[in-house]
Biopython code that builds the backbone (N, CA, C, O; Angstrom):
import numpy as np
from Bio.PDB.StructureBuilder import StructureBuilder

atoms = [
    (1, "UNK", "N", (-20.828, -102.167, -51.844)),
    (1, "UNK", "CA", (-20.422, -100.776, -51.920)),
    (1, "UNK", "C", (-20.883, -100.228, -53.268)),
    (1, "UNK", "O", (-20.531, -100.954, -54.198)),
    (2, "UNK", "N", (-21.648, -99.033, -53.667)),
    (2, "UNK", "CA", (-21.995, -98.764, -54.043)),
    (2, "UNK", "C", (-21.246, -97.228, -55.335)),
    (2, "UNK", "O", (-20.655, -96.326, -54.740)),
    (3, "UNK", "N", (-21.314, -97.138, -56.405)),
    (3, "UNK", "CA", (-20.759, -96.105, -57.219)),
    (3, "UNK", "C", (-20.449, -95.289, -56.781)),
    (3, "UNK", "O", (-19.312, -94.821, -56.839)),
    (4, "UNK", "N", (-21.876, -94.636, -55.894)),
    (4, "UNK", "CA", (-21.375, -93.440, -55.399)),
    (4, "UNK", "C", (-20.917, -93.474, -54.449)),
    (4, "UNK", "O", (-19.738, -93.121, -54.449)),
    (5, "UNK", "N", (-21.232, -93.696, -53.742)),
    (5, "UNK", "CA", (-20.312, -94.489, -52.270)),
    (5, "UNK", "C", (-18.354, -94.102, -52.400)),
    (5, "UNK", "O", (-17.427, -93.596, -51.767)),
    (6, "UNK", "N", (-18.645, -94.701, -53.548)),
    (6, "UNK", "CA", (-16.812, -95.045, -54.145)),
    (6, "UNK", "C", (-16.540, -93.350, -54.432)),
    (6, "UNK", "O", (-15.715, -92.667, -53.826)),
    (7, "UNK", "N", (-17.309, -92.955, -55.339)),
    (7, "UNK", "CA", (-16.657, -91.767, -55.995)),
    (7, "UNK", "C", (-16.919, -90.499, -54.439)),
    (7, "UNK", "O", (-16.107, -89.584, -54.307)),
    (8, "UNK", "N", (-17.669, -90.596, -53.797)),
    (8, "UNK", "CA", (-17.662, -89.141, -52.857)),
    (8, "UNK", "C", (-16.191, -89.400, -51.944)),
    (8, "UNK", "O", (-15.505, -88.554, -51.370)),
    (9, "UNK", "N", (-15.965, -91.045, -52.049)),
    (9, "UNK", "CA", (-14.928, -91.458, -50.636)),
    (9, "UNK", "C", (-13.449, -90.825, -51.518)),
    (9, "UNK", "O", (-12.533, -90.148, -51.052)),
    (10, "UNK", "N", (-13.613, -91.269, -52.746)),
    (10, "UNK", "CA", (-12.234, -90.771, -53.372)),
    (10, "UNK", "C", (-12.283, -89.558, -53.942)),
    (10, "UNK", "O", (-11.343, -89.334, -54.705)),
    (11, "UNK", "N", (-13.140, -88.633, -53.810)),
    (11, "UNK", "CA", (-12.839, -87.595, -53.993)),
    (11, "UNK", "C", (-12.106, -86.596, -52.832)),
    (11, "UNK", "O", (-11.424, -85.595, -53.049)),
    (12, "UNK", "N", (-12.405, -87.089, -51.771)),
    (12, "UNK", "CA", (-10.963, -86.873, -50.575)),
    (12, "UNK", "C", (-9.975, -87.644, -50.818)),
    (12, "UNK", "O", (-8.901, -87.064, -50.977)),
    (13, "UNK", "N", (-9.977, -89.012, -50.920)),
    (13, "UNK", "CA", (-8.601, -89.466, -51.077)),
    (13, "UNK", "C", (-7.819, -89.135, -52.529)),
    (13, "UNK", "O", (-6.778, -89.724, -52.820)),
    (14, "UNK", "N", (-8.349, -88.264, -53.290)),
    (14, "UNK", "CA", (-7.899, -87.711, -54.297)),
    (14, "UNK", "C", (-6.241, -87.065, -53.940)),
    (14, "UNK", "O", (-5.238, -87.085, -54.654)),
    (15, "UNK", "N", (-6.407, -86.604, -52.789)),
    (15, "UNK", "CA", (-5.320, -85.934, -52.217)),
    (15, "UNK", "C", (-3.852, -86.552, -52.571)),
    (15, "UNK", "O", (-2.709, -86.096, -52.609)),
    (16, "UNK", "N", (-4.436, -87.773, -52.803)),
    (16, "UNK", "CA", (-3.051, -88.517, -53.328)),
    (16, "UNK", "C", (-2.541, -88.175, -54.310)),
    (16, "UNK", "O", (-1.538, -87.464, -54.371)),
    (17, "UNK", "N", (-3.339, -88.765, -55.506)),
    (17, "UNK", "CA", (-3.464, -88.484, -56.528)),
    (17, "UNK", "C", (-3.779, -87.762, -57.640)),
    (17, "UNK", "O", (-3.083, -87.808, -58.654)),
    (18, "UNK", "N", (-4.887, -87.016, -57.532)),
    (18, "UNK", "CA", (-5.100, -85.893, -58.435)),
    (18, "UNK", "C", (-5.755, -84.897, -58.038)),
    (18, "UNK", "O", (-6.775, -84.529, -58.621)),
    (19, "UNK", "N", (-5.150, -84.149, -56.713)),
    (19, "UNK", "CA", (-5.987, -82.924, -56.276)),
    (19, "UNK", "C", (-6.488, -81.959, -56.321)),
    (19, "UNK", "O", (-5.819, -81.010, -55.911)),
    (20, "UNK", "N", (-7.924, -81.664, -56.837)),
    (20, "UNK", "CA", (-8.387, -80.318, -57.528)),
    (20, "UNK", "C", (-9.105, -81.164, -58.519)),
    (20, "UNK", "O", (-10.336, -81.184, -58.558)),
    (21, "UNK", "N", (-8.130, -82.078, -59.568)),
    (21, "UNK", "CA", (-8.878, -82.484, -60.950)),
    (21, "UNK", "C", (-10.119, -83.153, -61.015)),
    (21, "UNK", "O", (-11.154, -82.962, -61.654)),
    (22, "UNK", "N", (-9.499, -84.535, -59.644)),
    (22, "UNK", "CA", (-10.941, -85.438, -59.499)),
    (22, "UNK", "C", (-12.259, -84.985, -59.200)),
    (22, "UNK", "O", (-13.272, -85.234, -59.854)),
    (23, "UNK", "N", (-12.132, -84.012, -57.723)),
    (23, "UNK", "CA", (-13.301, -83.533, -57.152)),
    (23, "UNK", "C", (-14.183, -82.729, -58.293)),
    (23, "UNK", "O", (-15.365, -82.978, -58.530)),
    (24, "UNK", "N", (-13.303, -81.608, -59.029)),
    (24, "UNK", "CA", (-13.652, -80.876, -60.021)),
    (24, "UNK", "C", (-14.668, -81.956, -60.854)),
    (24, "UNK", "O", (-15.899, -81.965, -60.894)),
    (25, "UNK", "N", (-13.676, -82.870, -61.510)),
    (25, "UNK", "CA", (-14.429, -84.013, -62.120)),
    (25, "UNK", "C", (-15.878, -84.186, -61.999)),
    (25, "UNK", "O", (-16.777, -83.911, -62.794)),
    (26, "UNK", "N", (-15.909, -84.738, -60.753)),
    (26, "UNK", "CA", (-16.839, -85.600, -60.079)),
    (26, "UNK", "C", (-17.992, -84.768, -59.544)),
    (26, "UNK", "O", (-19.162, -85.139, -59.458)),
    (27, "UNK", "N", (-17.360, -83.275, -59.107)),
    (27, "UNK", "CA", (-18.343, -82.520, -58.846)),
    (27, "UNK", "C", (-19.646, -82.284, -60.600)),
    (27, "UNK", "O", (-20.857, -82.405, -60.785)),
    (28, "UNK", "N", (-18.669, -81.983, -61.307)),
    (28, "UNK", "CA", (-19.443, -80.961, -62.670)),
    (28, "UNK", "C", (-19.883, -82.669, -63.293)),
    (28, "UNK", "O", (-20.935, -82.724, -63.930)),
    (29, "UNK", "N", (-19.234, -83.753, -63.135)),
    (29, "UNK", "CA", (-20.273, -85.360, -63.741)),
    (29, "UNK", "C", (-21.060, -85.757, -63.572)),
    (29, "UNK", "O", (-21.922, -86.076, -64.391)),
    (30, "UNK", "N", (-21.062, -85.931, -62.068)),
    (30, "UNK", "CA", (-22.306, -86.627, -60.989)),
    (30, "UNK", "C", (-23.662, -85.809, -61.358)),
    (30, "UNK", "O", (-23.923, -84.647, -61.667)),
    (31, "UNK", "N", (-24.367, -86.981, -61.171)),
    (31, "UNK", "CA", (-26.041, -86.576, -61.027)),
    (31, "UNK", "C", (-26.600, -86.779, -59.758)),
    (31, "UNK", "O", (-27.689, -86.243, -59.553)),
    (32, "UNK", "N", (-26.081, -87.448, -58.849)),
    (32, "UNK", "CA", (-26.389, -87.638, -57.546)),
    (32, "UNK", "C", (-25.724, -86.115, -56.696)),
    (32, "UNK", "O", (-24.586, -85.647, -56.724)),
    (33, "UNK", "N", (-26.870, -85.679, -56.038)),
    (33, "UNK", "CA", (-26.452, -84.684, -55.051)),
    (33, "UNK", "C", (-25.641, -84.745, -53.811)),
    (33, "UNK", "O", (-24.812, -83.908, -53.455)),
    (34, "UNK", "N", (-25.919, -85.647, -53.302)),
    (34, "UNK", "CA", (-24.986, -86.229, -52.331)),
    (34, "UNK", "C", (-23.494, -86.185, -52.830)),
    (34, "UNK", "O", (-22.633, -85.528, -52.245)),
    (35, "UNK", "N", (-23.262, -86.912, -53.923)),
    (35, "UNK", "CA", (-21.956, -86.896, -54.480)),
    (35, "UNK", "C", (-21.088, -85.955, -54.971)),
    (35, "UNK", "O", (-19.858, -85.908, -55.004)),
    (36, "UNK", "N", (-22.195, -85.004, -55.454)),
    (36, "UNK", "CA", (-21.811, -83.855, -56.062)),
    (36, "UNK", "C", (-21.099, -82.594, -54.549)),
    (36, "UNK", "O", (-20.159, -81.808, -54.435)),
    (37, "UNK", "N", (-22.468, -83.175, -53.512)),
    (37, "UNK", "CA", (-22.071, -82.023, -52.370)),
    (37, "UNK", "C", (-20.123, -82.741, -51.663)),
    (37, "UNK", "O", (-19.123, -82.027, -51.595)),
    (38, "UNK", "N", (-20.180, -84.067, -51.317)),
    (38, "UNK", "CA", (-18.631, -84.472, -51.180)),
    (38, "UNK", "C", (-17.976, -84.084, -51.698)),
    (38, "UNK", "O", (-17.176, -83.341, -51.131)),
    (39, "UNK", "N", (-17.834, -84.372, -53.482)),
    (39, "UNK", "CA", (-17.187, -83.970, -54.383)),
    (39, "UNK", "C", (-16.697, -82.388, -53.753)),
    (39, "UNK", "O", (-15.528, -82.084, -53.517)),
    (40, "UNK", "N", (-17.922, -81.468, -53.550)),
    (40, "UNK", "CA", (-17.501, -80.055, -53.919)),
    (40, "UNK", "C", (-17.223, -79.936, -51.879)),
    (40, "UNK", "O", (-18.000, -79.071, -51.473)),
    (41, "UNK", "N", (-16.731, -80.295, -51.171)),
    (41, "UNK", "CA", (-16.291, -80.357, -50.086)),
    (41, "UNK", "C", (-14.957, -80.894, -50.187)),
    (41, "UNK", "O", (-14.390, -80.726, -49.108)),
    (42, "UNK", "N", (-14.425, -81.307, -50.794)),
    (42, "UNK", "CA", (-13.233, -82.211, -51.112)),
    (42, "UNK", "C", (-12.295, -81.181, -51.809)),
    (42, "UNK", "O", (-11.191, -80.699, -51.556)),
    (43, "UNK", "N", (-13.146, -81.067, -52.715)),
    (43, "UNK", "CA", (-12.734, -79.565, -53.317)),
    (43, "UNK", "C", (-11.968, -78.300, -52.778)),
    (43, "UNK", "O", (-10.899, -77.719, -52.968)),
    (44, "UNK", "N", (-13.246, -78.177, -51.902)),
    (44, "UNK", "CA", (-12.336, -76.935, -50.892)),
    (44, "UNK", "C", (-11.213, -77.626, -49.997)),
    (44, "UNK", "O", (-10.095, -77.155, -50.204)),
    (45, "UNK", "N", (-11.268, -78.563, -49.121)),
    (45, "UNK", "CA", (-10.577, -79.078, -48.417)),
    (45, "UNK", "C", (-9.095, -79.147, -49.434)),
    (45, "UNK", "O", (-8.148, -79.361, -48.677)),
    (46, "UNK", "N", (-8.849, -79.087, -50.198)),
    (46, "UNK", "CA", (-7.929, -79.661, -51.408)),
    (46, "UNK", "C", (-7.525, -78.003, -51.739)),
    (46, "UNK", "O", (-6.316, -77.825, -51.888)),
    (47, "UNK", "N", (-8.060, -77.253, -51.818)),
    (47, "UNK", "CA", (-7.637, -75.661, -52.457)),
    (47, "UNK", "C", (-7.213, -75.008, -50.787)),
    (47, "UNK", "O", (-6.227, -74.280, -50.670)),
    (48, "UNK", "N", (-7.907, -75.300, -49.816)),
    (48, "UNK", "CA", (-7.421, -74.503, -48.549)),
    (48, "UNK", "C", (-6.376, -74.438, -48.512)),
    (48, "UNK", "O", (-5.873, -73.408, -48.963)),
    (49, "UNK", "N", (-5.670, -75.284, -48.069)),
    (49, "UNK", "CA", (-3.894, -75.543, -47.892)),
    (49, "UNK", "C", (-3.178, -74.314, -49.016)),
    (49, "UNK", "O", (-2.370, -73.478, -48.611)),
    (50, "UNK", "N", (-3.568, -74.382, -50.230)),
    (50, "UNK", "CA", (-2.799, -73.610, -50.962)),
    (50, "UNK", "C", (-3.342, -71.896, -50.654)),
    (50, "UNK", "O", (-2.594, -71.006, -51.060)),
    (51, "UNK", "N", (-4.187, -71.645, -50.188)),
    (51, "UNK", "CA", (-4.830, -70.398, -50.169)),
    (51, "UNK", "C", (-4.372, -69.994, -48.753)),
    (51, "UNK", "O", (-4.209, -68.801, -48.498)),
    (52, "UNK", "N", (-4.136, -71.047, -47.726)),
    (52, "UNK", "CA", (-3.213, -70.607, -46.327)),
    (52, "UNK", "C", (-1.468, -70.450, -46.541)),
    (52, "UNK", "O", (-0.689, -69.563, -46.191)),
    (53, "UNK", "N", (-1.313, -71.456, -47.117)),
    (53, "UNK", "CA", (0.277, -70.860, -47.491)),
    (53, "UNK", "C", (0.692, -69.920, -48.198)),
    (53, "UNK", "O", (1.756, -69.369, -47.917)),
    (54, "UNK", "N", (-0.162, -69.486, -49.406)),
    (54, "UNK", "CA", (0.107, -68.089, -50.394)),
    (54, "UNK", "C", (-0.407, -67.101, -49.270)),
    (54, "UNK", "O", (0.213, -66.039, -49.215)),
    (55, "UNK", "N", (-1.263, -67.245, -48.519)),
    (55, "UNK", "CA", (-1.571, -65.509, -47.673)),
    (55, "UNK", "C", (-0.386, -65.529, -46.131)),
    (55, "UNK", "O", (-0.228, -64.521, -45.442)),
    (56, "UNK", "N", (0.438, -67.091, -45.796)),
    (56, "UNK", "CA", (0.680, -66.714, -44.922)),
    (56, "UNK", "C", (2.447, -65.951, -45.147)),
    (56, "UNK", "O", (3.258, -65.364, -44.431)),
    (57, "UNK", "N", (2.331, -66.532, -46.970)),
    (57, "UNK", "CA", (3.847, -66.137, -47.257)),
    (57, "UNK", "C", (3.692, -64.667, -47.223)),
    (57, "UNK", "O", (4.486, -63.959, -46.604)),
    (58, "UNK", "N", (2.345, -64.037, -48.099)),
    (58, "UNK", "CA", (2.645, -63.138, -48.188)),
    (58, "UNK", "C", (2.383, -61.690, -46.745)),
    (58, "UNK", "O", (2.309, -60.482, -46.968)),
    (59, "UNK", "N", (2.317, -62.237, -45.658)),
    (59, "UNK", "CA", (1.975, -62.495, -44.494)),
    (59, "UNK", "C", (3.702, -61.888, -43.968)),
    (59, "UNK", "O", (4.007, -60.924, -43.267)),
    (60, "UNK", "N", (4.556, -62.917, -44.653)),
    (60, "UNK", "CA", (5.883, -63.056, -44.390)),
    (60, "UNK", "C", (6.590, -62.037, -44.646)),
    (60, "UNK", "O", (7.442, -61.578, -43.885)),
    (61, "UNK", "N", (6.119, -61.343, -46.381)),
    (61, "UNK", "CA", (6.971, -60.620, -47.062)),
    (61, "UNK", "C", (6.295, -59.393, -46.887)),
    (61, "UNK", "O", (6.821, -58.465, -47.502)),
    (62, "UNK", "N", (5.328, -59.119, -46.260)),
    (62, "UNK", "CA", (5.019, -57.591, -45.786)),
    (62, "UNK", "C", (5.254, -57.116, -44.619)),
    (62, "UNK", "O", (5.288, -55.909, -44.378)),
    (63, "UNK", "N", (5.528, -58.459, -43.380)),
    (63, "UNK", "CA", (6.367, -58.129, -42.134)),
    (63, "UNK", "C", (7.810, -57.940, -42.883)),
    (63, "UNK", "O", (8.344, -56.967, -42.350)),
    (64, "UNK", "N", (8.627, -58.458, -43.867)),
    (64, "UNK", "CA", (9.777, -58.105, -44.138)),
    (64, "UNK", "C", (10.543, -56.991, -44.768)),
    (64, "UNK", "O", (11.683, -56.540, -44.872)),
    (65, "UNK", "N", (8.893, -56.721, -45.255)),
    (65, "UNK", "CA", (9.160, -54.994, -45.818)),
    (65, "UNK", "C", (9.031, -54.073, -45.175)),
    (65, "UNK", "O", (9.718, -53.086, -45.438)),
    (66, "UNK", "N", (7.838, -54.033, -43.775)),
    (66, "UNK", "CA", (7.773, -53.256, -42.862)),
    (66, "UNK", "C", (8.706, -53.063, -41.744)),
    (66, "UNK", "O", (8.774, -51.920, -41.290)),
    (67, "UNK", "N", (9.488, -54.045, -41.184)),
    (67, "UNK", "CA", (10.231, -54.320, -40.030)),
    (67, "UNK", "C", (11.211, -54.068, -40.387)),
    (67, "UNK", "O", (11.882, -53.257, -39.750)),
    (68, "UNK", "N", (11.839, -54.819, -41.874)),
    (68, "UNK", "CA", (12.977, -54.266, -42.454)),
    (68, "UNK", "C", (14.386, -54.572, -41.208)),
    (68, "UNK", "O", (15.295, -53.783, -40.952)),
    (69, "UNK", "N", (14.170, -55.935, -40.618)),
    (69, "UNK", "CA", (15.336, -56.141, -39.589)),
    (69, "UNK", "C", (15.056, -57.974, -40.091)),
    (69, "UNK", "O", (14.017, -58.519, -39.717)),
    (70, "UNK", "N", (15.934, -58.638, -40.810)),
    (70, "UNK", "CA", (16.550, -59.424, -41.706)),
    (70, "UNK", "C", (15.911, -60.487, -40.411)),
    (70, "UNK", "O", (14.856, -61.095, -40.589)),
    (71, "UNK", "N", (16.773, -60.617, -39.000)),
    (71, "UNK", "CA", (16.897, -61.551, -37.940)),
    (71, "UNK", "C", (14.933, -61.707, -37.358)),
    (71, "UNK", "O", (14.446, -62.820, -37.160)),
    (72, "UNK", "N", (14.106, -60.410, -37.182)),
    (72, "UNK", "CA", (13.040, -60.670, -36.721)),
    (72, "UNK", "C", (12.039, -60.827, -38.143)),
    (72, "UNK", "O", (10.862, -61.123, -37.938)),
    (73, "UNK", "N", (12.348, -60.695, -39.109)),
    (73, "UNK", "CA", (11.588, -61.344, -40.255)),
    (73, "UNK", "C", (11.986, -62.933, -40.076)),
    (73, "UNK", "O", (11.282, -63.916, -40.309)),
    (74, "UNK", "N", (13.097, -62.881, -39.675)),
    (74, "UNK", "CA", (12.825, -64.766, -39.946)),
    (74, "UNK", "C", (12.485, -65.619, -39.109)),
    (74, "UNK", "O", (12.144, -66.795, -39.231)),
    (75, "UNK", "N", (12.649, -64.658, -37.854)),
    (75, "UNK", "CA", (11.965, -65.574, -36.394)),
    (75, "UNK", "C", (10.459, -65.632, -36.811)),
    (75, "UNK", "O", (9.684, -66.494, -36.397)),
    (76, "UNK", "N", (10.115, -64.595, -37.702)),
    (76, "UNK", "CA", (8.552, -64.898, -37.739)),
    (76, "UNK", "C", (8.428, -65.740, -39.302)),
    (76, "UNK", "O", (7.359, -66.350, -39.278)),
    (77, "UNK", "N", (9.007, -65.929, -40.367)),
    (77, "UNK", "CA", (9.195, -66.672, -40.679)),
    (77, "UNK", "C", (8.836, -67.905, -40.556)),
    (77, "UNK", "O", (7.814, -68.506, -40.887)),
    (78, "UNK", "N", (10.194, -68.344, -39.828)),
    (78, "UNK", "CA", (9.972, -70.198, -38.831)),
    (78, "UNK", "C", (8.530, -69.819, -38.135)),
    (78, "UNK", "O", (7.748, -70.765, -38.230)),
    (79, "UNK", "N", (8.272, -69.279, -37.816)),
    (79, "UNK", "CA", (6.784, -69.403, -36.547)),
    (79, "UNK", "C", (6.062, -69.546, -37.683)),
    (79, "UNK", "O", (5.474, -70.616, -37.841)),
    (80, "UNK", "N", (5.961, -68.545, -38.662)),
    (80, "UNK", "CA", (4.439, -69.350, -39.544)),
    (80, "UNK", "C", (5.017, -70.397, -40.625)),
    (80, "UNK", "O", (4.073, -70.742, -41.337)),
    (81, "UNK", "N", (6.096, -70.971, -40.978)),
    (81, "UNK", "CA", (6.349, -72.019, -42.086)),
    (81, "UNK", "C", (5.762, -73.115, -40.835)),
    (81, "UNK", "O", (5.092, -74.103, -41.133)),
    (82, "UNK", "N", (6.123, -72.774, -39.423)),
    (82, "UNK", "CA", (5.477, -73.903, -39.173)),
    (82, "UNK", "C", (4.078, -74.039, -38.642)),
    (82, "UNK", "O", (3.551, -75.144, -38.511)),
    (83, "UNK", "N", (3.417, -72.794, -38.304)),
    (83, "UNK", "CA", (1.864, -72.538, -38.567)),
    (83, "UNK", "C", (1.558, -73.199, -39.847)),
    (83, "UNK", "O", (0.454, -73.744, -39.837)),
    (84, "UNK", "N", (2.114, -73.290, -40.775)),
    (84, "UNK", "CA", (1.193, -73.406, -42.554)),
    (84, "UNK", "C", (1.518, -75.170, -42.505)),
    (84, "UNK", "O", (0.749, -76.050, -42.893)),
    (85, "UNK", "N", (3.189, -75.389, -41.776)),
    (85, "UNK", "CA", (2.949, -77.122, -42.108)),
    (85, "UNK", "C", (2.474, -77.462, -41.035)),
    (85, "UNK", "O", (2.710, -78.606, -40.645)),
    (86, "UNK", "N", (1.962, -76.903, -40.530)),
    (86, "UNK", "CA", (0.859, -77.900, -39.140)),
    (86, "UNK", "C", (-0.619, -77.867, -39.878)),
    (86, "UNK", "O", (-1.328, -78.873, -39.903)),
    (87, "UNK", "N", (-0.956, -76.802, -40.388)),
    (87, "UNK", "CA", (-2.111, -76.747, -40.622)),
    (87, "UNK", "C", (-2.538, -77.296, -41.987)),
    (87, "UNK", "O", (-3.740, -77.543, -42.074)),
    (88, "UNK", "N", (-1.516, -77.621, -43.460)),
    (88, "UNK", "CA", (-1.698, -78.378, -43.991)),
    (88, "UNK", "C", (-1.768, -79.688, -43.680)),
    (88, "UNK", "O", (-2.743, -80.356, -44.024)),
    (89, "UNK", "N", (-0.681, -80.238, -42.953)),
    (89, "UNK", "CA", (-1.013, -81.742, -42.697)),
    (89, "UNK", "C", (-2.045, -82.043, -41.995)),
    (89, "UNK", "O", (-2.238, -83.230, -41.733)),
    (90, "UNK", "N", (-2.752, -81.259, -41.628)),
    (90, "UNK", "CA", (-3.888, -81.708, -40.693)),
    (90, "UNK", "C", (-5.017, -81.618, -41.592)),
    (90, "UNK", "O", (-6.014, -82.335, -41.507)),
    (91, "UNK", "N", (-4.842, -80.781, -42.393)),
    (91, "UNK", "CA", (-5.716, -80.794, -43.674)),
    (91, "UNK", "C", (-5.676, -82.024, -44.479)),
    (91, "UNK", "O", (-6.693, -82.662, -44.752)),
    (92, "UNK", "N", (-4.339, -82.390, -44.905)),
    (92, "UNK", "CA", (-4.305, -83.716, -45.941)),
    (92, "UNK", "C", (-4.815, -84.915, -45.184)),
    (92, "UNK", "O", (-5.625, -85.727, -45.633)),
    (93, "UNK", "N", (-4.023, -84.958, -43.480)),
    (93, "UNK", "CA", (-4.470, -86.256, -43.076)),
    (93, "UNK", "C", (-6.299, -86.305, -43.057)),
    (93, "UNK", "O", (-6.905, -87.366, -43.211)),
    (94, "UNK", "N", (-6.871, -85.211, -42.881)),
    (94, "UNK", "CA", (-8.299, -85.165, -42.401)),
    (94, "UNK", "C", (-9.011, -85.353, -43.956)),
    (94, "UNK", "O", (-10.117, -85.832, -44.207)),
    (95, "UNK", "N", (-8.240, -84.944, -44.672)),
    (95, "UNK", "CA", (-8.722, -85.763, -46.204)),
    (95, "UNK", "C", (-9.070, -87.043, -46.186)),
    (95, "UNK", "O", (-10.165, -87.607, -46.200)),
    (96, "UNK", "N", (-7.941, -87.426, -46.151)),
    (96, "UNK", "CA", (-8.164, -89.303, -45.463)),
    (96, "UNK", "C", (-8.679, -89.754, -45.006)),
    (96, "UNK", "O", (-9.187, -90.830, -45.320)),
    (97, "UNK", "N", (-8.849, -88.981, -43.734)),
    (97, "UNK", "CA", (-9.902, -89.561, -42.996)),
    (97, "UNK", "C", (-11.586, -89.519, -43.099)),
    (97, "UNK", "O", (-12.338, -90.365, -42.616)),
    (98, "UNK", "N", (-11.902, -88.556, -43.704)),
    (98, "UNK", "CA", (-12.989, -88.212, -45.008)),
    (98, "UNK", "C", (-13.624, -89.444, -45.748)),
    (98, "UNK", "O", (-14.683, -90.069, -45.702)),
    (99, "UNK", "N", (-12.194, -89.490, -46.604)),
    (99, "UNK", "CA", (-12.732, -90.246, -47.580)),
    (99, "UNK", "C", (-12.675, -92.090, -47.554)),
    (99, "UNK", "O", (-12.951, -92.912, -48.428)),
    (100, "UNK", "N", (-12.058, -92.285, -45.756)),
    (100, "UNK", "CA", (-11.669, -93.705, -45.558)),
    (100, "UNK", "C", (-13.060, -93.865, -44.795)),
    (100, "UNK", "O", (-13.556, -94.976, -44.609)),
    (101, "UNK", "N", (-13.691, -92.609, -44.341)),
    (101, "UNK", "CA", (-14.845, -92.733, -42.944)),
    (101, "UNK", "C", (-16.361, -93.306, -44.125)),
    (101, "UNK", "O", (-17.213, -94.160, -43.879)),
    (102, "UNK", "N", (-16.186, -92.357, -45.491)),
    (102, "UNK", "CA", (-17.304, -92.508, -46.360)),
    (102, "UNK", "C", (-17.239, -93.998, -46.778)),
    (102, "UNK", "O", (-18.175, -94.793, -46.686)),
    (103, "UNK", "N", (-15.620, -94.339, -47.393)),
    (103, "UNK", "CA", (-15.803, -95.913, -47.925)),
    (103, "UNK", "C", (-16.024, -97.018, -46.954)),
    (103, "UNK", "O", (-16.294, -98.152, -47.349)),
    (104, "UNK", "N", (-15.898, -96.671, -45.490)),
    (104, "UNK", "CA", (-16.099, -97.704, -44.783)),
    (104, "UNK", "C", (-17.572, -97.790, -44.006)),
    (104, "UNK", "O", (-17.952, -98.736, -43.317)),
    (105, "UNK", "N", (-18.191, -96.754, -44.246)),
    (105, "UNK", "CA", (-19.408, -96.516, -43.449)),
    (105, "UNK", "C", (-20.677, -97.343, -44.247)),
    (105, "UNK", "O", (-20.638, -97.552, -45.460)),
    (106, "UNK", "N", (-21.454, -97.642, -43.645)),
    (106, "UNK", "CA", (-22.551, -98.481, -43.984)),
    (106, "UNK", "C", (-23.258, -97.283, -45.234)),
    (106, "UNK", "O", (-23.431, -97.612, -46.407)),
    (107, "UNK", "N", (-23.617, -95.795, -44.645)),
    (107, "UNK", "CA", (-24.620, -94.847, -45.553)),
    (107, "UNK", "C", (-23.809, -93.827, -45.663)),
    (107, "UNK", "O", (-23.096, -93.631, -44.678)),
    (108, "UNK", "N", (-23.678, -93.021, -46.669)),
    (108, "UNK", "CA", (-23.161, -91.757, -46.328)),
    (108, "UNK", "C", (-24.762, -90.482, -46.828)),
    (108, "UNK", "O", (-24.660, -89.267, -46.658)),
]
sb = StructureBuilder()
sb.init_structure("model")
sb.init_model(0)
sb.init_chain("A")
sb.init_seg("    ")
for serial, (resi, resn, name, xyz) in enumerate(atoms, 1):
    if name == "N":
        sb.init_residue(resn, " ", resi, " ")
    sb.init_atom(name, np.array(xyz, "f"), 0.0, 1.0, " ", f" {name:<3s}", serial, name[0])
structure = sb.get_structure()
């Protein structure tokens, strides 16, 4: 297994551990393009989640200013808290699976 090999696979499994910092890292270090393009895919995959939950809150709080009825702001509410945690975890697990598919694969 090879350096880069290692660093494009953990720059998804960063998700664990240092999300945003590593890829960032690894993107602006690397001299290999390949690594650099994972790196900066990892990246986004790692910032999405936060850029779907800040637009779907605020999503939340402009149906709550417009509707202005306490009970149907929160039915919609629950419907997107659980739109945003379906669609993050599918984000983090697919991180994983990213960066377990690169370290185990013969080439990336």
């Amino acid at each position: 297994m090879n350096g880069d090999k290692v660093l494009s696979g953990l720059s998804y499994i960063s998700i664990l551990f240092a999300p945003i910092l590593f890829p960032i890292a690894v993107w602006l270090l690397s001299s290999n393009v390949a690594v650099q393009s994972h790196a900066k895919n990892a990246l986004i995959l790692h910032i999405l989640p936060t850029f779907i939950t800040i637009g779907l809150i605020v999503v939340i709080g402009i149906n709550g200013l417009l509707m202005q009825d306490a009970q149907a702001t929160g039915m919609v509410a629950i419907v997107l808290i659980g739109v945003i945690a379906i669609l993050d975890f599918f984000l983090y697990i697919y991180n994983l699976y990213k960066g377990i598919k690169i370290l185990v694969s013969s080439n990336h």
